[in-house]
C-alpha positions as CSV (number, residue, x, y, z in Angstrom):
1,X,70.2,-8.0,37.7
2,X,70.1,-11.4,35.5
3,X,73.2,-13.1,35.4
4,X,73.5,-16.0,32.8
5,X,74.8,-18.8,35.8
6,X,73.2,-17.5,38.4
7,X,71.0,-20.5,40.3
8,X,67.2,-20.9,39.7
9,X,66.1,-19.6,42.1
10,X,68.2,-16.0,42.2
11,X,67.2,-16.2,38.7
12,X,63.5,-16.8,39.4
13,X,63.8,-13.6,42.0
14,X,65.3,-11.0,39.2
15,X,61.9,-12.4,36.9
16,X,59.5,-11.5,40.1
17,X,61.3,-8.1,40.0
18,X,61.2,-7.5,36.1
19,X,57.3,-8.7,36.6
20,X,56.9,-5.8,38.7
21,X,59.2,-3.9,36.7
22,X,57.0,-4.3,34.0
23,X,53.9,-3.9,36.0
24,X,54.9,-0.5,36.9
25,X,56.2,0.9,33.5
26,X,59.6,1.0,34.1
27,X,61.8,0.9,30.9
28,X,64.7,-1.1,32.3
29,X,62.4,-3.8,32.6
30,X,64.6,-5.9,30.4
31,X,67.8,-5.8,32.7
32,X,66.1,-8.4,35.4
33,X,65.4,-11.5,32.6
34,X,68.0,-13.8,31.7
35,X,67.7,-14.5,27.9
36,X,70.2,-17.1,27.7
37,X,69.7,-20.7,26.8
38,X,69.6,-21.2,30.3
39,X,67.5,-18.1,31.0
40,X,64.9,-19.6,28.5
41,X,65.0,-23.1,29.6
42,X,64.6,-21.8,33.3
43,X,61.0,-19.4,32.3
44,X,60.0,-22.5,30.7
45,X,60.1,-24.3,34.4
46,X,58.1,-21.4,35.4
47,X,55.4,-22.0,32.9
48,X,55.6,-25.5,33.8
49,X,55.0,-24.5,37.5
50,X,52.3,-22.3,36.7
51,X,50.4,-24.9,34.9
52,X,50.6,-27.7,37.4
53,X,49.8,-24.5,40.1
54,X,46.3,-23.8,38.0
55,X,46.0,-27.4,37.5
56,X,46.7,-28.9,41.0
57,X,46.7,-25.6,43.4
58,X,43.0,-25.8,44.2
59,X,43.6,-29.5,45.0
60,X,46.2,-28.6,47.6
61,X,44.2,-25.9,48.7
62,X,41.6,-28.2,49.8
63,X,39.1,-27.1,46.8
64,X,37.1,-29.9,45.6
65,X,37.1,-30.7,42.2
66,X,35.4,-33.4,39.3
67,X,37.7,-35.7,38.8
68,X,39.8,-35.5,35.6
69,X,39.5,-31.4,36.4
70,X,43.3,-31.0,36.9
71,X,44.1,-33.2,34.4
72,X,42.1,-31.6,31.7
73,X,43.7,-28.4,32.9
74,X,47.3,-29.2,32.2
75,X,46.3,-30.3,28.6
76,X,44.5,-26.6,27.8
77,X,46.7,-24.7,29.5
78,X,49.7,-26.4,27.4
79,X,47.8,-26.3,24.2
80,X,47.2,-22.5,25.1
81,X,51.0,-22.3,25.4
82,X,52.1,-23.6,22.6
83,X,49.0,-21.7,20.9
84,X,50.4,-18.5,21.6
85,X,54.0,-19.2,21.4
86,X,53.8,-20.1,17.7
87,X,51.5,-17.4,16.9
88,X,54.1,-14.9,18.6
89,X,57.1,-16.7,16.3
90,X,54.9,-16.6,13.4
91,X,53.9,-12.8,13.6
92,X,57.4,-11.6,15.4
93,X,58.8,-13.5,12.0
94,X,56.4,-12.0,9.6
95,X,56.9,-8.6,11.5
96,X,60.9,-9.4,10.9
97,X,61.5,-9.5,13.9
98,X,62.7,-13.1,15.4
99,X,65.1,-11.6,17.8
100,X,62.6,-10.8,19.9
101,X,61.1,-14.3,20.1
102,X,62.9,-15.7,22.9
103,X,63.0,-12.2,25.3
104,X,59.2,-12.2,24.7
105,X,58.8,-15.8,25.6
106,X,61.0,-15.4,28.7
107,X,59.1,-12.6,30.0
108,X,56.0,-14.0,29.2
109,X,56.7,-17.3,31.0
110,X,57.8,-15.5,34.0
111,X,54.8,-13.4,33.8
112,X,52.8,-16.4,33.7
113,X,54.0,-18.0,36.8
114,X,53.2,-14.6,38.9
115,X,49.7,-14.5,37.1
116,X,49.4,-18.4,38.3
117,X,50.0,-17.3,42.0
118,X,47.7,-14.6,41.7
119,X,44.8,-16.4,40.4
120,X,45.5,-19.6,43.1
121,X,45.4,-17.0,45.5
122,X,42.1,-15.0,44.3
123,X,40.5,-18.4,44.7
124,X,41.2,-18.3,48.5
125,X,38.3,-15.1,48.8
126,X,35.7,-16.7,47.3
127,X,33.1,-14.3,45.4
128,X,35.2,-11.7,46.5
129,X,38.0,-13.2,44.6
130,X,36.4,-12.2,41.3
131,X,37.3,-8.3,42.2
132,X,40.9,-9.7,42.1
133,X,40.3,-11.7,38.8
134,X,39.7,-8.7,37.5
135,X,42.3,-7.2,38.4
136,X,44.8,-9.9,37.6
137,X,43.3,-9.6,34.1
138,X,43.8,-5.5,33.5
139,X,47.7,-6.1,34.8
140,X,47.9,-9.1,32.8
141,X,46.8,-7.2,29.7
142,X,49.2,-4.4,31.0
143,X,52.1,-6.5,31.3
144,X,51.6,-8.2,27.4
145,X,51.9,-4.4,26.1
146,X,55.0,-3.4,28.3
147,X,56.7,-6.9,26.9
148,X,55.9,-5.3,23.7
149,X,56.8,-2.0,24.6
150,X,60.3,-2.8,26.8
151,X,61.3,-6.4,25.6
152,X,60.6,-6.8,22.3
153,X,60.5,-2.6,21.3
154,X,57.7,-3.3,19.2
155,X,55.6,0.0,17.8
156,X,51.9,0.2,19.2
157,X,50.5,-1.4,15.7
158,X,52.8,-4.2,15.9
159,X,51.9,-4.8,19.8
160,X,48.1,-4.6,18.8
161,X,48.8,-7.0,15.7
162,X,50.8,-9.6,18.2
163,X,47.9,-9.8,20.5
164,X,45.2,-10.1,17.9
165,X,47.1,-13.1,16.6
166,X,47.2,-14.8,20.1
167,X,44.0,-14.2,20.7
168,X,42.8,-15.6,17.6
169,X,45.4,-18.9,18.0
170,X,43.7,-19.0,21.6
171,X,40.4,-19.5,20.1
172,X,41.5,-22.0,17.8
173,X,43.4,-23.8,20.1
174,X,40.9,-24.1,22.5
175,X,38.0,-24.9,19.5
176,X,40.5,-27.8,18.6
177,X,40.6,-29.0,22.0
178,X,37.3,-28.8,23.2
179,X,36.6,-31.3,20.0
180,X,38.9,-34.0,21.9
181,X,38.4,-33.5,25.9
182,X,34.6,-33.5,27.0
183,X,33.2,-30.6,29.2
184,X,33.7,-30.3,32.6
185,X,31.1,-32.0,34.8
């Protein structure tokens, strides 16, 4: 389980565990994120890592891209972040509920970095990759309603309500961006 001084990496190991954890319904979920200072700081170096890993994994992968590509990617993907973490603060503090702001953020970062590997990954079958895409997207979605079920304890509604708001901040977010970078070549 999650110990609050336990090195980033052990850390990082109990998060891969409460990923599947949460993947798999289990209602202990909770017990394998650290939700310290430290454990917050530390998902937030796994968010970090997953967006240089969407930005710069197909690079290392050997996967041409346009140039600026990568570049372009580590400004969406953080304006997606902070997108959807202040629409989660702002509902989870309209719902009255603030306490769960920084469990769902840890989780959600962690669950990030293991969606990150899975996507670089899926890139490495080609077409057939899309079958995993998919895939990837129905446990993502699966994992954003057990943080709400296990983590936060949110009721269905309020779980339903959080990820309407994200979505629509997403939108936004990327509406606002795609004003200031130009389209990929």
């Amino acid at each position: 389980m999650a110990q609050p001084n336990s090195p980033f990496f052990d850390e990082a190991a109990n998060a891969i565990r409460g990923c599947i954890a949460l993947i798999t319904g289990k209602r202990d979920s909770s017990a394998f994120f650290d939700f310290s200072q430290r454990g917050l700081v530390g998902s937030l170096i796994a968010a970090v890592v997953a967006i240089m890993l969407a930005a710069f994994g197909p690079l290392v992968l050997g996967i041409n891209l346009p140039p600026g590509t990568a570049t372009q990617s580590v400004v969406v993907n953080g304006v997606l972040f902070l997108a959807q973490a202040g629409m989660a603060y702002i509902v989870l503090r309209q719902m009255g509920r603030q306490d769960g702001f920084i469990p769902y953020l840890v989780a959600s970062n962690w669950v990030t970095l293991v969606s990150s590997v899975l996507l670089l990954i899926s890139t490495l079958f080609g077409q057939a990759g899309i079958i995993l895409l998919l895939g990837i997207a129905i446990v993502a979605l699966l994992t954003f309603v057990n943080i709400g079920r296990f983590i936060v304890t949110l009721a269905p509604l309020q779980i339903a309500l959080l990820f309407v708001s994200q979505a629509v901040g997403v939108v936004l977010a990327l509406g606002i961006v795609s004003l200031f970078l130009p389209a990929p070549a």
